[in-house]
GUVOVEX-672658 format. One record per atom (N, C-alpha, C): x, y, z. Coordinates in pm, whole numbers, plus 50000, padded with zeros to 5 digits. Layout:
BEGIN
XYZ/...
***
This chain:
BEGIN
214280901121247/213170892021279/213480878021225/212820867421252/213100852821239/212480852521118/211660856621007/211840851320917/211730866320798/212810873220838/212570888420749/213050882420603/214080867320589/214550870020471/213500855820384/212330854220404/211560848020369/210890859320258/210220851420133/209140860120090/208020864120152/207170872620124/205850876920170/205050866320177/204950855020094/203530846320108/204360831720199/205510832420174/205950818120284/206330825120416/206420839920422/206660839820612/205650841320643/204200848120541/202550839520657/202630827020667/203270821920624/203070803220644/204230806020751/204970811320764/206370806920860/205040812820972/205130819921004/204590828721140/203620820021189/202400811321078/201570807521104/201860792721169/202820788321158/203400778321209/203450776921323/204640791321342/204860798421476/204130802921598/202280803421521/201620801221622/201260789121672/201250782221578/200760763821597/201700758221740/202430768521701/204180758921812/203870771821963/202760779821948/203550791522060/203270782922223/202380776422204/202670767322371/203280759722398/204410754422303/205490742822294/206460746922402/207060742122467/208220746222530/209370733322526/209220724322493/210510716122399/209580709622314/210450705022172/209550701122085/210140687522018/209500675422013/210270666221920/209650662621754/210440666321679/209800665421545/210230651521476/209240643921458/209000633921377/209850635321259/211250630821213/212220637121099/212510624620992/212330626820902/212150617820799/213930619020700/213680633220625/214740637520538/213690644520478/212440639220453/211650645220349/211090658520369/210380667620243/210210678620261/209580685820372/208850682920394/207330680720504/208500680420609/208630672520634/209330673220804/210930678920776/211960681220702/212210689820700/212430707220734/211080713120648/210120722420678/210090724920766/209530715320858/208550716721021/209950719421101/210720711921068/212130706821144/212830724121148/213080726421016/213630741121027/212920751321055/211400750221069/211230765321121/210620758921286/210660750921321/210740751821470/212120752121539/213120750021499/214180758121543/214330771121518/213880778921415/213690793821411/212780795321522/211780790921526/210910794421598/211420792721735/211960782821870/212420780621944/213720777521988/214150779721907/215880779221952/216130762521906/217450760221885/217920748321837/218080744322017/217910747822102/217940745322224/216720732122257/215320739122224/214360733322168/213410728922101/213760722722006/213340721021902/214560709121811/214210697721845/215300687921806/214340676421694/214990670821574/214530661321527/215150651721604/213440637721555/213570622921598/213690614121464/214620610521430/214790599821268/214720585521337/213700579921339/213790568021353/214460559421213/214820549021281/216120540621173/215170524421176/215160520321048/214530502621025/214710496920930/214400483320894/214860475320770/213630486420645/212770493020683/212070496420593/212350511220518/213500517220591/213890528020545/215700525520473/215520530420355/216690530120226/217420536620344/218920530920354/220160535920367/220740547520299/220300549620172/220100560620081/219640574220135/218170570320207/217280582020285/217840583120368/218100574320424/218450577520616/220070591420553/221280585620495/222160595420427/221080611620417/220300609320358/219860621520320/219370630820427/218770620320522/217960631420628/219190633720706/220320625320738/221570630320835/222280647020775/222440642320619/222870654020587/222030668820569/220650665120570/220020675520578/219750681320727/219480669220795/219540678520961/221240687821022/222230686120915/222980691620880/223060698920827/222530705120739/222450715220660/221460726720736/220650723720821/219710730420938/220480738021049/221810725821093/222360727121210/221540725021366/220430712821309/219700713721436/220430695421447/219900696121575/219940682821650/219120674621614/219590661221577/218960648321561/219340639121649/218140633921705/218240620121780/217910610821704/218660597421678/218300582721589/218300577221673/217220565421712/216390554821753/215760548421614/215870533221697/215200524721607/213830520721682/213210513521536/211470511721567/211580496621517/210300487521543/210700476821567/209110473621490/208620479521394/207430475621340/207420464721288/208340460021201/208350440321192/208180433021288/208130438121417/207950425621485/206770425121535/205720433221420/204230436321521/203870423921382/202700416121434/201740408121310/201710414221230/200460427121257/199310431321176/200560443421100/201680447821065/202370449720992/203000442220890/203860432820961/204220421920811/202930418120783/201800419520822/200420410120749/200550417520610/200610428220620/200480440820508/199720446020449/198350445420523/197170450720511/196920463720439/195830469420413/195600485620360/196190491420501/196000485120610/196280491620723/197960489820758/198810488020719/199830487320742/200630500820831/200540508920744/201000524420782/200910527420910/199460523820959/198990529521099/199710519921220/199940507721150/200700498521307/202690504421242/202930511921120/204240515121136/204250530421232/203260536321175/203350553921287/202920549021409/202090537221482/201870534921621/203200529421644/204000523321607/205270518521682/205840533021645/206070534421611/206880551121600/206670559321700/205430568021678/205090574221797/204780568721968/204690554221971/204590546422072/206290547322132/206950545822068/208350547622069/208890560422146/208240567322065/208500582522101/208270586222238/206530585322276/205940588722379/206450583022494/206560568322467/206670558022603/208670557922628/209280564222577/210800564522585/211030580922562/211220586622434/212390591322404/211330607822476/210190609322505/209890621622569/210110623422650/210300613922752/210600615122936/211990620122862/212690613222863/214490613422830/215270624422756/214300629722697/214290640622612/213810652622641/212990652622768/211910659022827/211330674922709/210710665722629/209620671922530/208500670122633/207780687222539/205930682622599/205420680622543/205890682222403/205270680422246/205850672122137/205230665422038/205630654821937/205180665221833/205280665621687/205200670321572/205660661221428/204610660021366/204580657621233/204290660321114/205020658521009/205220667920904/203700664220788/202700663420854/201520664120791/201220675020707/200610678920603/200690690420550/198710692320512/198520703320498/196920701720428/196420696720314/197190697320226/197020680620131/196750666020205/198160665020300/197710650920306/196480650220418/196090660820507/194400658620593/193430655720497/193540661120369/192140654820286/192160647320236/193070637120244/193010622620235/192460614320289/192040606020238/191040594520282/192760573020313/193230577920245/194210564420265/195220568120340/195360573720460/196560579120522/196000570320679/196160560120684/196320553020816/197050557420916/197800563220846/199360567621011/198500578321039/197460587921012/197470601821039/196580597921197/195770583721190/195110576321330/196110576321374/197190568021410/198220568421524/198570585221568/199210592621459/199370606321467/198310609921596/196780612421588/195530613521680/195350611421835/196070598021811/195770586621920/197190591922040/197710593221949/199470598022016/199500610922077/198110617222011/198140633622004/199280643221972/199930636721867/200970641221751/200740655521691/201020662121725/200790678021662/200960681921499/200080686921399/200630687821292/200930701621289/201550709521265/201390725121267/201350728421152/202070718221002/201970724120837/200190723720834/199290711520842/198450710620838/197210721620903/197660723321068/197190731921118/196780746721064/198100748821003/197970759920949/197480764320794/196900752220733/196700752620630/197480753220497/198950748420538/199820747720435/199980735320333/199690734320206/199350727820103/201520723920060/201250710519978/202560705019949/203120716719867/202270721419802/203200735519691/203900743719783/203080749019904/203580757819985/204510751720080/204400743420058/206230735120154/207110735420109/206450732619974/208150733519879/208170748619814/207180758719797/207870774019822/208820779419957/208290773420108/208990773220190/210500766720223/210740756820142/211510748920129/212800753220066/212230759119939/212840769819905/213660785419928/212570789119973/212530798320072/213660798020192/213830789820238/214880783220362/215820772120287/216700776720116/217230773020093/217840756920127/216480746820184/216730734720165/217140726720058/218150712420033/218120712319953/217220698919875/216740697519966/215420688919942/213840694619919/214100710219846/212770711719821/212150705519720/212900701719647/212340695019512/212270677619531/212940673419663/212700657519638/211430650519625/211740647319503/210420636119535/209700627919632/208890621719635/208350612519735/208940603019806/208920598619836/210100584119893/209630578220021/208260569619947/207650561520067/208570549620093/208510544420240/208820532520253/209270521620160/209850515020199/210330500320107/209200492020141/208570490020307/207500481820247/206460484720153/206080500820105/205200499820013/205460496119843/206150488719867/206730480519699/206210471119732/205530464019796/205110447619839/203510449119849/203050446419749/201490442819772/201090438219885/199680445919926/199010443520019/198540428120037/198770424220147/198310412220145/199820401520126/200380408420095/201890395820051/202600400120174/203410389120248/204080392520376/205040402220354/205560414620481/206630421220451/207960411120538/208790413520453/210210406820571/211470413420527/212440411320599/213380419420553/214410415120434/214150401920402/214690398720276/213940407320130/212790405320160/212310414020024/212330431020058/212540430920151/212980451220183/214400448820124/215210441720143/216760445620139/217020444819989/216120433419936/215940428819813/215630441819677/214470449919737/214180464319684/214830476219705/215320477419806/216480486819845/217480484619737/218170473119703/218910469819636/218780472419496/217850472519455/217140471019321/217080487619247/216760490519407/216000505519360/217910513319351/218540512619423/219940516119473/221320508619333/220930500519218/221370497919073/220950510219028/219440511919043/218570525318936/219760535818943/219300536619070/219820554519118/221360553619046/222460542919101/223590544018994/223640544818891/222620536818821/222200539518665/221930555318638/221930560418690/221860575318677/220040584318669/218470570318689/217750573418678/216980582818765/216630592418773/216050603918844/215400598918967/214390589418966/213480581419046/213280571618956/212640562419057/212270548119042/211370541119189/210550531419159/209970522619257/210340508219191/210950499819250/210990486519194/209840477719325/208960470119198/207800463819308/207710452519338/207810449119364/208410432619439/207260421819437/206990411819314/205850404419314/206820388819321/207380385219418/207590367819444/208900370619355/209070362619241/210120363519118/210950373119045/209160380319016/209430391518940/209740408918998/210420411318953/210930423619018/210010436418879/208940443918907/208420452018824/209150467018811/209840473218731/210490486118763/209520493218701/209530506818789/208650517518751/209600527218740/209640542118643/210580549018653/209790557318558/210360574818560/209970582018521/209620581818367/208440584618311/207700577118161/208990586818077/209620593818042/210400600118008/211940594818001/211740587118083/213450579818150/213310563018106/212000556318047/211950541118001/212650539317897/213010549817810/213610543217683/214790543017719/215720545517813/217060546317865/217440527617813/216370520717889/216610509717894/216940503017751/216720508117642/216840508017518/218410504317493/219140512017533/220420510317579/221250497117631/221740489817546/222290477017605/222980478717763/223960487817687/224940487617893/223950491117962/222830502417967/222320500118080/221150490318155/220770481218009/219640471518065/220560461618086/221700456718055/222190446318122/223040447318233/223580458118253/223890462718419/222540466018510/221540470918450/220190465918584/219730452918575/219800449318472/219420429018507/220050425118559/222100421218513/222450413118619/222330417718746/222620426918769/222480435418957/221140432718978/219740433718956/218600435419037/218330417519040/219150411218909/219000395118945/220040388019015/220690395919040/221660391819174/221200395919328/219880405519306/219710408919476/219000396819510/218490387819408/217440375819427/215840375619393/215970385719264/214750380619121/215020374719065/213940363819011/214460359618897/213830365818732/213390374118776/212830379618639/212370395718696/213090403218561/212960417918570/212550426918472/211180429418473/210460433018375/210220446518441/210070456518277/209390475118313/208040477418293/207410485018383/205870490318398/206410501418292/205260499018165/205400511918022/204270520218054/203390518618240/203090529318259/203630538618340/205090535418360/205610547118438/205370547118591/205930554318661/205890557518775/204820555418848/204620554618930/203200554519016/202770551519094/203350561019212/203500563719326/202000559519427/202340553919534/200980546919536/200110538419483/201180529619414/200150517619332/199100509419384/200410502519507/199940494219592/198310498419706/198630514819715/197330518119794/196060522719671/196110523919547/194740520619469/194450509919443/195520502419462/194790488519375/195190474619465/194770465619491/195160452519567/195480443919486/196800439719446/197060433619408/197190418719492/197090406219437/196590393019560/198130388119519/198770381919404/199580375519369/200060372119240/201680374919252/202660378519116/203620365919094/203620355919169/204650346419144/204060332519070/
***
């Protein structure tokens, strides 16, 4: 059977999936790298054959070169098919504006993308995204409107599968991204309200991409005008204590074009920018 070598409590989540998908007859999955779509990504090829059932990785100045590596090698590690297309959300206003609403004009060019091109061409009848039942009871998830509007299928959500149970599944289907952390966008390092462009994306990419050589687990570097704010695991700040490594992340993150690089001693914190509005850092 398709999922005999699953445990007992992740192949009711596999099966239950499996019903979410049973009227699909080609499927395009919304493919990130991340767990969530991942997930979705590998058990709808169990579920329908790698015949149908293909990831879509869209490629942009707002996604790390880092990630994009990760989701190639993980739709590798699946052995399913990926299609890469690019999305063109900088060139909408009300995105670089960078509103609370930002998200929803990046998943409408996405799935606008999808629907109005790559489904004819692809001949899907169905779109899928790696929504999970955590993130439906959210109240700050703007993209999950485009998702709606697109009539974007969630099937983790559908079925009532919670982020724990993605990453037991995840597990489960020996991914090796069950444990990755989060890894929103590069524009969400840029306060709401401050323009996005691709100098300050390339600028944080950069910043965040010193860390990771520095050997730090995670990091968000937040981009206020000058100052470059690093956030990093509350466990992993005293590293900086360390001469070689605070002066190999200064000169590098003041060579991507900060002029000043100061640490948040509250740590990590994922979603800053969507609790709090920050107006201006320079």
């Amino acid at each position: 059977m398709r999922f005999d070598d699953l445990s007992t409590a992740t192949r009711a989540d596999a099966e239950a999936v499996a019903d979410a998908l049973s009227d699909v007859k080609r499927l395009g999955v919304a493919y990130s790298g991340g767990v969530d779509s991942a997930v979705l990504l590998a058990l709808s090829v169990r579920v329908l054959g790698r015949d149908r059932a293909l990831g879509l990785l869209a490629d942009s100045p707002s996604l790390a070169r880092h990630e994009l590596q990760i989701a190639r090698s993980v739709a590798a590690q699946l052995g399913a098919d990926v299609v890469e297309f690019a999305t063109h959300e900088g060139d909408r206003p009300q995105y670089r504006a960078n509103g609370a609403d930002r998200c929803f004009y990046c998943k409408d060019e996405l799935f606008t993308v999808i629907s109005e091109t790559l489904a004819e061409d692809l001949s899907l009848d169905a779109v899928a995204y790696g929504e999970n039942a955590d993130d439906a009871k959210r109240l700050d998830r703007p993209g999950a409107e485009a998702a709606t509007r697109h009539r974007v299928l969630r099937p983790l959500a559908q079925a009532g599968i919670t982020k724990a149970r993605v990453r037991a599944l995840a597990h489960d289907l020996g991914l090796s991204v069950a444990d990755k952390p989060a890894a929103p966008c590069l524009a969400s390092r840029i306060p709401h309200g401050e323009q996005v462009t691709p100098e300050k994306l390339r600028q944080v990419e950069t910043a965040e991409q010193v860390l990771r050589d520095l050997g730090f687990s995670d990091s968000r570097v937040r981009h206020h005008g000058k100052i470059a704010r690093i956030e990093v695991p509350l466990a992993e700040i005293g590293r900086f204590a360390d001469d070689t490594v605070r002066e190999q992340a200064l000169r590098a993150i003041r060579a991507s074009g900060f002029a000043y690089v100061t640490i948040d001693l509250a740590g990590m914190q994922s979603g800053a920018f969507t609790m709090q509005i920050i107006t201006r850092h320079d």
